[in-house]
VEXBABA-176831 format. One record per residue (C-alpha): residue number from 1; residue in three letters; x, y, z. Coordinates in Angstrom, 1 decimal, m for minus. Each point is the difference from the previous one (the first is absolute). Layout:
(node NUM ALA (X Y Z))
...
***
This chain:
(node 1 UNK (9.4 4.0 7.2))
(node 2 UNK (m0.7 m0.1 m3.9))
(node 3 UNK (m1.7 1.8 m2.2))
(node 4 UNK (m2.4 m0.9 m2.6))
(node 5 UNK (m2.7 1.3 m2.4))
(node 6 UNK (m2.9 m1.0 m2.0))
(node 7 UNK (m1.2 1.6 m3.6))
(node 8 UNK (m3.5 m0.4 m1.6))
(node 9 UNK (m0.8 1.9 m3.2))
(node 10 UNK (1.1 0.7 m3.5))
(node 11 UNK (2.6 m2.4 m1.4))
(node 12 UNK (3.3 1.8 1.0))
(node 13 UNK (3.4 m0.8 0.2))
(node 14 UNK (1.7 m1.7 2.9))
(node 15 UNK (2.8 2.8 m0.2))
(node 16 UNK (m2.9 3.1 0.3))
(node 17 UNK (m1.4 m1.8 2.8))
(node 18 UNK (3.0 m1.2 2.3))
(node 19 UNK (3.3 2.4 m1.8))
(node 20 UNK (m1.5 2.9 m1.0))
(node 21 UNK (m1.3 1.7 2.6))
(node 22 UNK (2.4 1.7 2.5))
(node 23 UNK (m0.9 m1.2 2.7))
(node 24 UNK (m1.2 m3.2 m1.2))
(node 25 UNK (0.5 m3.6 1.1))
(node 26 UNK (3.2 m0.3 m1.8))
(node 27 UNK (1.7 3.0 2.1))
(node 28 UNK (m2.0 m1.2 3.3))
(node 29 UNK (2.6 m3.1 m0.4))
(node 30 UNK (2.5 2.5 1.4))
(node 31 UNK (m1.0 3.1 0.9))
(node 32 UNK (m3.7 m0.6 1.2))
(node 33 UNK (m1.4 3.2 1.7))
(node 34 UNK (m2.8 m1.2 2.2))
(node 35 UNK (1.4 m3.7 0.9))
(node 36 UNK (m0.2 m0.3 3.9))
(node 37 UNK (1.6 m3.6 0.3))
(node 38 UNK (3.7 m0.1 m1.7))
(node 39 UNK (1.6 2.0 m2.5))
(node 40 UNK (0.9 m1.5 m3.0))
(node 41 UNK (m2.2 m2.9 m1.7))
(node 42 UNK (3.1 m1.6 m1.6))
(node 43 UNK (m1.2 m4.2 0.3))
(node 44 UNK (m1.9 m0.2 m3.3))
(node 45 UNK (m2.7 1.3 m1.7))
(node 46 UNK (m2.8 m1.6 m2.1))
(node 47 UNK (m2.7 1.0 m2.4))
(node 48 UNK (m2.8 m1.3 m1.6))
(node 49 UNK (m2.5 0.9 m2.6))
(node 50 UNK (m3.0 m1.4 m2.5))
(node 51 UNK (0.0 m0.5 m3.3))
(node 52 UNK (m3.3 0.5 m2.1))
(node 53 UNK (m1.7 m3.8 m0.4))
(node 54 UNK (2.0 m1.4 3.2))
(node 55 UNK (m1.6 0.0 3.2))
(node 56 UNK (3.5 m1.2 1.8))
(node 57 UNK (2.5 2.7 0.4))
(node 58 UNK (3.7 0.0 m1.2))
(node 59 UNK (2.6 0.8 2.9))
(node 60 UNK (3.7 1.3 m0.3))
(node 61 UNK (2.1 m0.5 3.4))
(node 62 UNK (3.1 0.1 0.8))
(node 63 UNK (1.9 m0.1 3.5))
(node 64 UNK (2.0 2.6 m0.9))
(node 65 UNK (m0.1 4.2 0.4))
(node 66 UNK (m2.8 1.1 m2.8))
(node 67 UNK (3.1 2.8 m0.9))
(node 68 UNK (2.3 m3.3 m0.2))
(node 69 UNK (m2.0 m1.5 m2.8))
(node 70 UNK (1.6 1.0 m3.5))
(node 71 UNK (m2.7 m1.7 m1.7))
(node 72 UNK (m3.3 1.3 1.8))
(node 73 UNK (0.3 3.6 m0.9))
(node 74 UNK (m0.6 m1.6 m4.2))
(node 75 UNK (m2.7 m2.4 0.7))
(node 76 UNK (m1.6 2.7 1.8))
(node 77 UNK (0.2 2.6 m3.0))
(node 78 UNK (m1.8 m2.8 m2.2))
(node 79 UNK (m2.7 m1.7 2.1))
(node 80 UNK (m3.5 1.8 0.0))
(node 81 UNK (m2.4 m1.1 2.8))
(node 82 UNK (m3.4 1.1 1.1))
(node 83 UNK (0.4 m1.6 3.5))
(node 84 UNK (3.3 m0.2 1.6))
(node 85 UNK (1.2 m1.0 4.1))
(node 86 UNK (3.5 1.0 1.1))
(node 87 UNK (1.9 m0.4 2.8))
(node 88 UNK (3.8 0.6 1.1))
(node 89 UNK (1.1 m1.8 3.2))
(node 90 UNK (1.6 1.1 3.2))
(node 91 UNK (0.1 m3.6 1.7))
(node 92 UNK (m0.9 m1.3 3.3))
(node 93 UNK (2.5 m1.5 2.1))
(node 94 UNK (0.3 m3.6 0.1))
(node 95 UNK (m1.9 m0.2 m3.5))
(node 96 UNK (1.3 m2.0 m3.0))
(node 97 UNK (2.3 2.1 m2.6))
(node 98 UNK (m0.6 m0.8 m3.5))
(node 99 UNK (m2.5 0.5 m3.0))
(node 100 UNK (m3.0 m2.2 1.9))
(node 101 UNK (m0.3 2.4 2.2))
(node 102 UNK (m0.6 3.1 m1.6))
(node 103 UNK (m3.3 1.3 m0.4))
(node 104 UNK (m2.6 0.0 m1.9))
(node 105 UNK (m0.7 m3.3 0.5))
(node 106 UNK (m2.9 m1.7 m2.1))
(node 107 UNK (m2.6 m2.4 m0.4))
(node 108 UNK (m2.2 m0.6 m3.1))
(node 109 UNK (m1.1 3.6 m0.6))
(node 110 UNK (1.5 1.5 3.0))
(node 111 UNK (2.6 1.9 1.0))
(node 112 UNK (0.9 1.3 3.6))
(node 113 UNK (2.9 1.9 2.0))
(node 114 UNK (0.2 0.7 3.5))
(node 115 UNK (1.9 2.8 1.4))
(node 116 UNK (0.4 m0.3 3.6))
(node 117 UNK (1.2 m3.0 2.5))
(node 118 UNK (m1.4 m2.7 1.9))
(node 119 UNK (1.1 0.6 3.7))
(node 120 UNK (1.9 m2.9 1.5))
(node 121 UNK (1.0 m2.0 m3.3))
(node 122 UNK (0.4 m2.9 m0.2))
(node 123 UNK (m1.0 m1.3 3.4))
(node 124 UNK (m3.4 2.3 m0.6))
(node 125 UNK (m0.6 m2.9 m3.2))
(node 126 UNK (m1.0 m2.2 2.3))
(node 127 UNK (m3.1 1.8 1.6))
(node 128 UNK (m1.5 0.2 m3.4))
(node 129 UNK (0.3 m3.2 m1.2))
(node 130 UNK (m3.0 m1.5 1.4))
(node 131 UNK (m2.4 3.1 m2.4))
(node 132 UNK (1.8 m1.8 m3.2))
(node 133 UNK (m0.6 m3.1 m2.0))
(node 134 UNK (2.7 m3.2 0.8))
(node 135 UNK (3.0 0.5 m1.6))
(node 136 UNK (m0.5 4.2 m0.6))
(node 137 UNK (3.5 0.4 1.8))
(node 138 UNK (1.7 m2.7 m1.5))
(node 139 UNK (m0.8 1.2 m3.6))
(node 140 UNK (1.1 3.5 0.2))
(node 141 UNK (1.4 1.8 m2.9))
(node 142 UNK (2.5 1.1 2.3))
(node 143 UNK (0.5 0.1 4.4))
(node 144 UNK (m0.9 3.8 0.1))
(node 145 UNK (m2.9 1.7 1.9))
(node 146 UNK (m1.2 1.2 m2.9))
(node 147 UNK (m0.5 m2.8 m1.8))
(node 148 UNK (m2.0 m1.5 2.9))
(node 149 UNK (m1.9 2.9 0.0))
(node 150 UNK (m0.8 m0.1 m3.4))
(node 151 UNK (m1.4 m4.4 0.5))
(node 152 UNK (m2.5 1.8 2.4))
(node 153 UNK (m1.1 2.1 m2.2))
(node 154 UNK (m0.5 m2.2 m2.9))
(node 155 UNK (m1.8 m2.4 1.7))
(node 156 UNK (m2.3 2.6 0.9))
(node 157 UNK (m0.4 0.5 m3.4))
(node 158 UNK (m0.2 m3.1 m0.9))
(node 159 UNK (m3.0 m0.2 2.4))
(node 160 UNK (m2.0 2.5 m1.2))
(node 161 UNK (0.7 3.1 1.5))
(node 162 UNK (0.5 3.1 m2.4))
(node 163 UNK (3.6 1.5 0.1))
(node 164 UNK (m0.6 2.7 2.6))
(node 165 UNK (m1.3 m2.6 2.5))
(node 166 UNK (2.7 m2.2 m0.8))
(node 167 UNK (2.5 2.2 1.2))
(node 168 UNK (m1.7 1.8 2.6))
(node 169 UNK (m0.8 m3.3 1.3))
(node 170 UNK (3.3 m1.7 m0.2))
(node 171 UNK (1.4 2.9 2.2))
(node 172 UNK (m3.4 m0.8 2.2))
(node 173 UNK (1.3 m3.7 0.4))
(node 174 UNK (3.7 1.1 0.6))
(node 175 UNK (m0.9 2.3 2.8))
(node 176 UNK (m2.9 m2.2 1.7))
(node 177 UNK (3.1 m2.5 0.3))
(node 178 UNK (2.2 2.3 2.4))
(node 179 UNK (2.3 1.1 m3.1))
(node 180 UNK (1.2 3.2 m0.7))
(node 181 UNK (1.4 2.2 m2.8))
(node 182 UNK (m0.6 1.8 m2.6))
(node 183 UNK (m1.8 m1.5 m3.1))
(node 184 UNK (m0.5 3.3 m3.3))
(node 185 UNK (m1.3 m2.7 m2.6))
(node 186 UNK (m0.2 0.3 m3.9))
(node 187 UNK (m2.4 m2.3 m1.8))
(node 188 UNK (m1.4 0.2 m3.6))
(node 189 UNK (m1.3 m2.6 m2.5))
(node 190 UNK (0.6 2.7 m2.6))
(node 191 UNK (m3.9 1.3 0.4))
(node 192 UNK (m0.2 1.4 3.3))
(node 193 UNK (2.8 1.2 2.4))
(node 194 UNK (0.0 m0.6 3.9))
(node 195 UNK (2.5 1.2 2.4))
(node 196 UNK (m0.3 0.8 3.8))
(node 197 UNK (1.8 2.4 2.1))
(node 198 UNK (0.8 m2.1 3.2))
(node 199 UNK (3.5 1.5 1.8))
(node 200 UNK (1.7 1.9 m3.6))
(node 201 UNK (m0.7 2.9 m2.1))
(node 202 UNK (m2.9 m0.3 m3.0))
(node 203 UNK (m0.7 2.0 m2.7))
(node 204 UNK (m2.1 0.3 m3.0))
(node 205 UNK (m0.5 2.1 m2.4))
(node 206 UNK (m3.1 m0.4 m2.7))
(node 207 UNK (m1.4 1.8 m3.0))
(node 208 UNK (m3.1 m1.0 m2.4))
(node 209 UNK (2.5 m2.8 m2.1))
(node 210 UNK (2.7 m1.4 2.4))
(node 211 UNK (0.7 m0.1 3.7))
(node 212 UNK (3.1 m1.1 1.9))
(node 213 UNK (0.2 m1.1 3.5))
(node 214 UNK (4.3 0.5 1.4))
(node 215 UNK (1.7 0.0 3.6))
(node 216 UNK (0.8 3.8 m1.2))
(node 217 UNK (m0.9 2.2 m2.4))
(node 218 UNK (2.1 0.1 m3.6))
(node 219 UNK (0.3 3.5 m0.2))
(node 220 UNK (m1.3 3.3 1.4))
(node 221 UNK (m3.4 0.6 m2.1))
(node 222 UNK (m3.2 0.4 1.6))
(node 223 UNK (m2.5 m2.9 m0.1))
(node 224 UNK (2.0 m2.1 2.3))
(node 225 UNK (m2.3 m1.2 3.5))
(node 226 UNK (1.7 m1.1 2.9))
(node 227 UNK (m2.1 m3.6 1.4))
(node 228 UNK (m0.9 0.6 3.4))
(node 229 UNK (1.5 m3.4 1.8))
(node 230 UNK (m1.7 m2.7 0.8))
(node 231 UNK (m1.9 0.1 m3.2))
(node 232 UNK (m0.4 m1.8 m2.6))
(node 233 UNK (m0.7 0.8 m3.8))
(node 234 UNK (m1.5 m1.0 m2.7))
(node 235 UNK (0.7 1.6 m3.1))
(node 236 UNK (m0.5 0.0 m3.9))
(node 237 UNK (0.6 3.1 m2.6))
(node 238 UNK (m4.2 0.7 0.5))
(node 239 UNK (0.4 0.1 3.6))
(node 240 UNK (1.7 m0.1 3.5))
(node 241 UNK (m1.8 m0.9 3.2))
(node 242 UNK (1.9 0.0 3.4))
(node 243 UNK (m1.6 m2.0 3.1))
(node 244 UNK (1.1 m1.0 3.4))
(node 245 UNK (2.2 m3.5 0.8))
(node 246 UNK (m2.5 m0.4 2.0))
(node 247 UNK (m2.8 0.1 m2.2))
(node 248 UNK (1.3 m2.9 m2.2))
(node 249 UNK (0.7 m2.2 2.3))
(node 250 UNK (m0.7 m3.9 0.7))
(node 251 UNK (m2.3 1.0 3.0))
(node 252 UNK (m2.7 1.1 m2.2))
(node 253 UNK (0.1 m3.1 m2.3))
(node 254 UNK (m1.1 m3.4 0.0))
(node 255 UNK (0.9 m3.4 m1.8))
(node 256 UNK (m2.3 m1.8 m2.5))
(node 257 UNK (m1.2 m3.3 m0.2))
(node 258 UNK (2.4 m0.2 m2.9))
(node 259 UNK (2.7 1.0 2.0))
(node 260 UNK (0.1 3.6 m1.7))
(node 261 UNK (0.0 2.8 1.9))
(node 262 UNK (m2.9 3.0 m0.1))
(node 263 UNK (m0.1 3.3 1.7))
(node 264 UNK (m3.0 0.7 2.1))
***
């Protein structure tokens, strides 16, 4: 369910990112070739991107068919973006509709997608709220797996751990409670890139300026390398290292006196 992608590198326009290529995530809104959950990702799309001098990211949603938005295809022509995190949404059932829940979501310098589902929402909700702060459910941008996914995450982040373990540790926590699914994550501050492959295809494709991480491939060039799942990645334009879940998760960390947390 969903499809999403994440660009590091040269500025470049949103359009030769997401429109251009022919198989990109523009056409996977429809006719996406490798998609193994649904068949059309018609319940919104969102991007997001960083502007030279801003650390917090801009973000264009709409909960609407990407190919239903008149407007997008022009904004995307003119905006230029070195870092960029797009997602087009195949919902859950029994999530909320609307523009909240459409990924990426973001916080301060992040921005994250999911592509997958939580097993079992929203009565699986409740097994997890006891590994979030008070409140955590309450606030949610909007009552959809993903977005509690995503408060996981981000407090892992917000404790210490470096995106990769974030992730790979959220998914850690989900299945140490009984849960199930499947959880492809997209996470980037607009530095570094980290996705896993947990359930859903993963791709990426890098070269010595720019690298892009998608659920599929944009087009039939070499340089594309499927991630083997459960992996995670971490990824800039210099370089690409895949690990195991495993490797990354809370099991081999610890907690600080400061309440951080710090691998081992």
């Amino acid at each position: 369910m969903c499809r999403h992608l994440a660009y590091l590198g040269p500025p470049a326009t949103l359009r030769s990112v997401l429109i251009d290529p022919p198989h990109g995530l523009y056409t996977q809104a429809w006719a996406p070739r490798r998609q193994r959950y649904g068949t059309v990702n018609a319940d919104g799309f969102g991007v997001g991107w960083y502007v030279p001098g801003d650390p917090e990211p801009a973000r264009y949603r709409r909960a609407v068919p990407i190919w239903g938005d008149e407007s997008f295809a022009d904004v995307a022509r003119v905006t230029r973006a070195g870092a960029v995190l797009a997602a087009v949404r195949c919902a859950t059932a029994g999530t909320d509709q609307g523009t909240a829940a459409v990924a990426p979501y973001a916080s301060g310098p992040w921005l994250f997608s999911h592509n997958g589902v939580l097993a079992g929402w929203p009565q699986a909700a409740a097994g997890l709220a006891a590994t979030v702060p008070a409140g955590t459910l309450l606030g949610l941008e909007a009552r959809v797996d993903s977005a509690l996914l995503w408060a996981l995450a981000r407090r892992r982040l917000e404790l210490g751990l470096a995106p990769a373990s974030a992730l790979a540790d959220t998914i850690g926590t989900v299945r140490a409670a009984g849960l199930a699914g499947r959880f492809n994550f997209l996470l980037t501050d607009g530095q570094v890139i980290a996705a896993t492959a947990a359930g859903d295809t993963l791709f990426y494709r890098a070269s010595d300026r720019a690298v892009v991480i998608a659920s599929e491939p944009g087009d039939d060039e070499p340089g594309w390398t499927e991630v083997p799942d459960g992996s995670v990645v971490t990824a800039t334009p210099q370089q690409v290292s895949v690990a195991e879940l495993a490797a990354l998760s809370i099991r081999s960390t610890h907690q600080t006196e400061d309440g951080r947390i710090a691998t081992r």
